[in-house]
N, C-alpha and C positions, 0 to 999 in steps of 0.2 A: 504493500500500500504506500509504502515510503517512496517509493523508487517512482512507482505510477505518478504519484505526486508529484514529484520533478521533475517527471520529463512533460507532465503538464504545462510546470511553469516555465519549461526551456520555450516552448511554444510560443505562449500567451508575450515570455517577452520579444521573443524574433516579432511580435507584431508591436514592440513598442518601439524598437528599432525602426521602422518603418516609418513613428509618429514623431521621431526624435530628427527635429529637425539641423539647420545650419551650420556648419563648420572648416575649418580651415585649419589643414595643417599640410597642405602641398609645397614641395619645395623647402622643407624643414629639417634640418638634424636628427635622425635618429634618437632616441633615450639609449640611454643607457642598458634598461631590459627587454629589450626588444624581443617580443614572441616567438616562436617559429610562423612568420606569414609570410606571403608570398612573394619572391623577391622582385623590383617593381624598380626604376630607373631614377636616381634622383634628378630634378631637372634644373638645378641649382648649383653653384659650386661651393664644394664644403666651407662652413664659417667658422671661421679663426675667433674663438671665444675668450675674453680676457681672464687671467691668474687668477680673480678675485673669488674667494669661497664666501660662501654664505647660503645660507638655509633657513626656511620656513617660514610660516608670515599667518597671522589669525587665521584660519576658515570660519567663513559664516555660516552658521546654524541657521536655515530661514526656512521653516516646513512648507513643502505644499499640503502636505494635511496631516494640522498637529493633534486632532482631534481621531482616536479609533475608530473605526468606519461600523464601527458596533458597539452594544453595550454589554459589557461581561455576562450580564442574565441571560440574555438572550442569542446565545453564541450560536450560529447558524453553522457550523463545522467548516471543513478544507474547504470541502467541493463549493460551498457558496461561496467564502471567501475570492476561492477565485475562479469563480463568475465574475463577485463584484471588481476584482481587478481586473480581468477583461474586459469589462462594460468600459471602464475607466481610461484604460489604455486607449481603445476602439474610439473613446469619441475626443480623441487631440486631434490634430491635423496630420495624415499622415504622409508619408513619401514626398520630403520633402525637404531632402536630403540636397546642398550642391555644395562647389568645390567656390572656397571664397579667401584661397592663398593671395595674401597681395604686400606687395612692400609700400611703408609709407615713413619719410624721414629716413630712407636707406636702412633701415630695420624689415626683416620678414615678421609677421602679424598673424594672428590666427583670429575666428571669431566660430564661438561656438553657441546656441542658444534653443533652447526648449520652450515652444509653447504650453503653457497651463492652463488647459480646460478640462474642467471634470466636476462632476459632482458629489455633493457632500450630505449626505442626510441632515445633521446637526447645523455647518455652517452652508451652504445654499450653492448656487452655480458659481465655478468660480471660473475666470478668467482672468489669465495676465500671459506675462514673460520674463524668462531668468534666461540671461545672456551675459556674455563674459568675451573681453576683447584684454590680446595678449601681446606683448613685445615679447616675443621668444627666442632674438640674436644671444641671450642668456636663457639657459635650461632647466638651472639649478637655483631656484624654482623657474624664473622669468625676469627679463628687464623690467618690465613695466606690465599692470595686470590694471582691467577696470573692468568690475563686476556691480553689476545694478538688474532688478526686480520689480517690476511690480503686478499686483494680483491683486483683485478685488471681487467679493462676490453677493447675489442678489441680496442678500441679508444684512449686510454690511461691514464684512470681515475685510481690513484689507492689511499687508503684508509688504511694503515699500522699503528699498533701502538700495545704495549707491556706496560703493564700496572704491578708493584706489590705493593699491599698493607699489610700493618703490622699496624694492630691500636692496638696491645699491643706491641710494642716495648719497649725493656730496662725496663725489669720489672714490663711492665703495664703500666708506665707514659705518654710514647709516640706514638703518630701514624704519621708512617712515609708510603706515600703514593708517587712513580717514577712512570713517565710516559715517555715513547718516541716514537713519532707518526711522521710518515712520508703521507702528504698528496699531490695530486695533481689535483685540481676539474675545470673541462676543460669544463662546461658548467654555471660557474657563472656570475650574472649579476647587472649594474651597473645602477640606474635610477635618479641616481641628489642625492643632501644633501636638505634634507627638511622634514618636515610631510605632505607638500601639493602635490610632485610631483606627476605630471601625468603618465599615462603608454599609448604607442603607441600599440594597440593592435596588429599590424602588424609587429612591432619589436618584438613582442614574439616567432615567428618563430621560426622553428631552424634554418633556413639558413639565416636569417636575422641577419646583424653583429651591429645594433644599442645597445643594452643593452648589446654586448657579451664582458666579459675577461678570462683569465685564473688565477689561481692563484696556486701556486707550494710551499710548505717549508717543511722541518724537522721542529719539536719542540720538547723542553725538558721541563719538568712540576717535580718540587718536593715540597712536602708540609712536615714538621716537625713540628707538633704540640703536644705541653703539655697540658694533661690530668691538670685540676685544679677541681677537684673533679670530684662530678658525670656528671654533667649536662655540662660544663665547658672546653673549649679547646684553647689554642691560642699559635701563633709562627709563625715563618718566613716560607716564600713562593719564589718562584725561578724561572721564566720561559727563555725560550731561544726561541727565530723564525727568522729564514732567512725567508724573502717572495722572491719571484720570481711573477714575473706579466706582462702578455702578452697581447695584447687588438689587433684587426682590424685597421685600418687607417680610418676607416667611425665608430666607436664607441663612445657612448654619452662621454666613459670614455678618449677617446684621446681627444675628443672636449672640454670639460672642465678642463684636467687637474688638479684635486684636489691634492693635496698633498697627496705623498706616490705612485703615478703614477708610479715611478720606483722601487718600491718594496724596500726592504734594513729590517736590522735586530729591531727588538722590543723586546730586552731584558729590565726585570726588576725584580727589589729585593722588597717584600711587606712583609704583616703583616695579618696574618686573627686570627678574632675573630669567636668563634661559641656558640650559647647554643642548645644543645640539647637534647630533650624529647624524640625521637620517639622511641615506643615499638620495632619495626622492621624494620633495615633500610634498608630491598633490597626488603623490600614490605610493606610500614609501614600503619598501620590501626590507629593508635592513638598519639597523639603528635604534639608537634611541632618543628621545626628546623629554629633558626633565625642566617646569618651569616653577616660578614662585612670584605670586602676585600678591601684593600690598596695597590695600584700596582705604585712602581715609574719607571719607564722609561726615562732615560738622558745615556750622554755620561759615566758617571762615571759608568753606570750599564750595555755597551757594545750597548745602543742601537742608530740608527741613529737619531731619533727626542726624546724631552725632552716634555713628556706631564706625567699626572698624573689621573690615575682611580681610583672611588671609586665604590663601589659597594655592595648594601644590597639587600638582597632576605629573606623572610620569605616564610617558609610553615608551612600546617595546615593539621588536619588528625583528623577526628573524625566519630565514626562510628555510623551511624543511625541502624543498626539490626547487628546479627552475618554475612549477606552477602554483605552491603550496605555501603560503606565509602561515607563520603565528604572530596575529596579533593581540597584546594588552594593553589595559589602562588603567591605572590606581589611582585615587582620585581623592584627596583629604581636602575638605574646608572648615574654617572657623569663622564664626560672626560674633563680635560683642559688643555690649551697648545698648540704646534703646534701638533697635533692629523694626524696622516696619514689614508688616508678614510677605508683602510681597517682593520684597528682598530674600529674606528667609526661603523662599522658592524656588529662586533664582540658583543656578549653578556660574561661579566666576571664572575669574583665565582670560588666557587668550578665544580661549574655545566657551565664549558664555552662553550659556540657553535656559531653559527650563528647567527648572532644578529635578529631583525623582521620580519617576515613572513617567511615558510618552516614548517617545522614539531614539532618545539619547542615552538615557540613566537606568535600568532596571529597566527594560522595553518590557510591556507586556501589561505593567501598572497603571491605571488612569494618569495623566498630567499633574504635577503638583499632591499628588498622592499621600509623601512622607516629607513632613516639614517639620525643620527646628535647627537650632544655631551651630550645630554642628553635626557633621555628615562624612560619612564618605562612603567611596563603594568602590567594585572592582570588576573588570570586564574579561570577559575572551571571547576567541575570536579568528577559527581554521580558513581564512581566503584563499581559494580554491579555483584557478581560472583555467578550468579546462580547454573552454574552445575560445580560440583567438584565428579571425581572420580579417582579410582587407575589405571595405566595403566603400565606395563612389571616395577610392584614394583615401579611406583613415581607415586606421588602425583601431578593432572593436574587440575586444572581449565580453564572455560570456561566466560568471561569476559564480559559484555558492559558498554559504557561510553559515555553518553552525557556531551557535553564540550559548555564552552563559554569562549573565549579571548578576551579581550579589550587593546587598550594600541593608545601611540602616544610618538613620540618624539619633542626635542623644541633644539634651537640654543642658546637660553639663557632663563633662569627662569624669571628675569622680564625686563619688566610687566609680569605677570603671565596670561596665557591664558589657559583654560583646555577644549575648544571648541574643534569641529570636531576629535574626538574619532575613532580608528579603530576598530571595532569589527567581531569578525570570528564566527561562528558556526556548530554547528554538530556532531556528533555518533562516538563510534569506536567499533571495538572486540579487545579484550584482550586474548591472551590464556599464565598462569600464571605455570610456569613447575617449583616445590617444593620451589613454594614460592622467588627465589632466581631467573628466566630468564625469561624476559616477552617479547615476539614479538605481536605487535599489527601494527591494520589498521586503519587507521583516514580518514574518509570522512570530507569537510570543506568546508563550506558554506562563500561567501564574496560579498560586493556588485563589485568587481570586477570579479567571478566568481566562481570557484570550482575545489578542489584539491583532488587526493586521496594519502596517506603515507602508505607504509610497512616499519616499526624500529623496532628496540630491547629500549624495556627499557620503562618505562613510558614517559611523555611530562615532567614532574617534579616530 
């Protein structure tokens, strides 16, 4: 039944290949791991790449649907799941694929981009575009990257952000990486501060207003970090967020009242440390990446509460054959101070998103699931890219990935308790477009239920 399954889903995504439009990498450099595909003429003459090392640069975390396309009660098993990912895939725009190598500034350029249409039971029709334009005369990651989104749908969900990175600025020393994202997620939800709380299975509903709020803000994200050799990066960090937050009058979140209830701004001025190994950072097979982020938030830094984050993430990359990685991620944060709950949510880093359970942390858990001022968890993670071939000139890969997540959160460290563990499990496909754009599917297994994900980007 396992196997059936799979080659289900080899299927359903050859037809999302189909949907997955625009890109450019003709006339380009090789990577470094290049598959067994079909040997094909370069038409360029090879580029002479300058000494300068450097690696990695924030990925954004932006869902096309952050919300489970079901609700744990009502778990319709594989076979519907993916239907509904078939239906999903089937109504993008498909074949629509062409060849859009081009030099500009005497740099070769790529442009890669996915239309977003699909529907969402919970948040309504959605429609946008996530596109990505590349200076790729540099490999390791890119000269110059600019990635921007936006998606909006009939209900009023929308998902906006504009993202440029430069990790050789000013001569190679510096990588400077802006962002500005405008969000508005009109189906989040709120279930107590704890690692023990319960879930009403009938407040999962949709029309059930017990766990329902909204939450609305722009943010502004700048990172300025000095090159201190090769492996070596560190400098000041920048964020800005207005919240906006709307809740029912019958909601757990008006009944308890946590701090931060009325939304208000969480600006703060920090410090990140990084060391970096990995071979390839927008697809990395070998290395490691350890960072440490320092976030203060007070009046003096424009924000309404005075609390203090810290936050370390390690990842790991090692590859068992030429198609077979292992990947981890260990994950520790701490929050202290007057903390507003939807901070407490939030997972920090260079990699910030939604803090436990959804599609990043614990997949397989409602959103915002397990909340409290300090957390951590830990991932795995078999990437398995069997079939790789050429298709209208790029290079595509075919992906699977069994996963295991563990984690919990705690109100305070001691006495130290490392009892009642959350753990998730389950499969996904990967389809891997030149190494550089990955959309995958995650099934997730929990003893509260089961989830399915379609994202851009790996979990970590």
């Amino acid at each position: 039944m396992v196997i059936g399954s799979k080659c289900a889903l080899v299927f359903v995504l050859m037809g999302l290949l189909c949907a997955v439009p625009i890109s450019a990498e003709s006339g380009v450099p090789k990577l470094k791991r290049n598959r067994a595909l079909p040997k094909r003429r370069v038409r360029t003459p090879k580029l002479e790449l300058p000494d300068i090392e450097g690696n990695a640069v924030a990925r954004p975390d932006d869902f096309i649907e952050d919300a489970p396309l079901k609700n744990p009660p009502k778990t319709p098993g594989m076979g519907k799941e993916l239907k509904l990912f078939g239906e999903e895939v089937a109504s993008r725009i498909d074949k629509v694929v062409s060849r859009k190598g081009f030099n500009m500034w005497g740099d070769p350029w790529t442009i890669q981009g996915i239309p977003l249409i699909f529907p969402s039971p919970t948040n309504g029709f959605h429609l946008g575009l996530h596109a990505k334009l590349v200076d790729i005369v540099r490999q390791d990651p890119h000269k110059v990257e600019f990635m921007g989104q936006v998606l909006a749908s009939d209900k009023g969900r929308y998902k906006h952000f504009f993202q440029a990175d430069y990790p050789y600025a000013f001569g190679g020393l510096w990588r400077f990486t802006g962002r500005i994202a405008y969000n508005r997620d009109i189906t989040q939800r709120y279930f107590g501060l704890g690692n023990d709380t319960q879930v009403n299975p009938e407040g999962l509903e949709p029309e059930n207003p017990l766990y329902a709020n909204q939450r609305a803000f722009p943010a502004v994200n700048i990172q300025f970090l000095r090159y201190l050799g090769r492996k070596f990066r560190s400098g000041p960090v920048l964020g800005l967020k207005w919240m906006n937050i709307s809740a029912p009058a019958e909601s757990l979140l008006v009944q308890e009242k946590p701090l931060g209830i009325n939304g208000g701004r969480t600006h703060y001025l920090g410090w990140a440390f990084i060391r970096d190994t990995l071979d390839f950072e927008p697809y990395p097979s070998r290395g490691t990446f350890n960072e440490l982020y320092l976030q203060w938030y007070s009046k003096y830094t424009g924000s309404n509460y005075d609390f203090f984050r810290t936050t370390y993430t390690f990842r790991y990359y090692y590859p068992l054959n030429s198609k077979l990685i292992f990947a981890h991620r260990s994950f520790f944060e701490v929050l202290s101070g007057d903390v507003p709950f939807y901070e407490l949510s939030a997972a920090g880093g260079s990699d910030s998103t939604v803090g436990f359970g959804g599609d990043r942390f614990m997949r397989g858990y409602q959103g915002n699931r397990f909340v409290d001022h300090i957390r951590s968890a830990v991932g795995f993670e078999l990437r398995w890219d069997p079939i790789g071939f050429g298709f209208a000139d790029q290079e595509i890969e075919l992906g699977f990935v069994p996963f295991v997540d563990i984690g919990r959160v705690w109100n305070k460290l001691l006495p130290f308790k490392l009892g009642n563990l959350h753990a998730s499990t389950g499969w996904g496909t990967r389809i891997i477009w030149g190494k550089r754009l990955i959309a995958r599917g995650d099934f997730a297994f929990t003893p509260e239920g089961s989830s399915f994900y379609i994202e851009l980007g790996n979990s970590f």
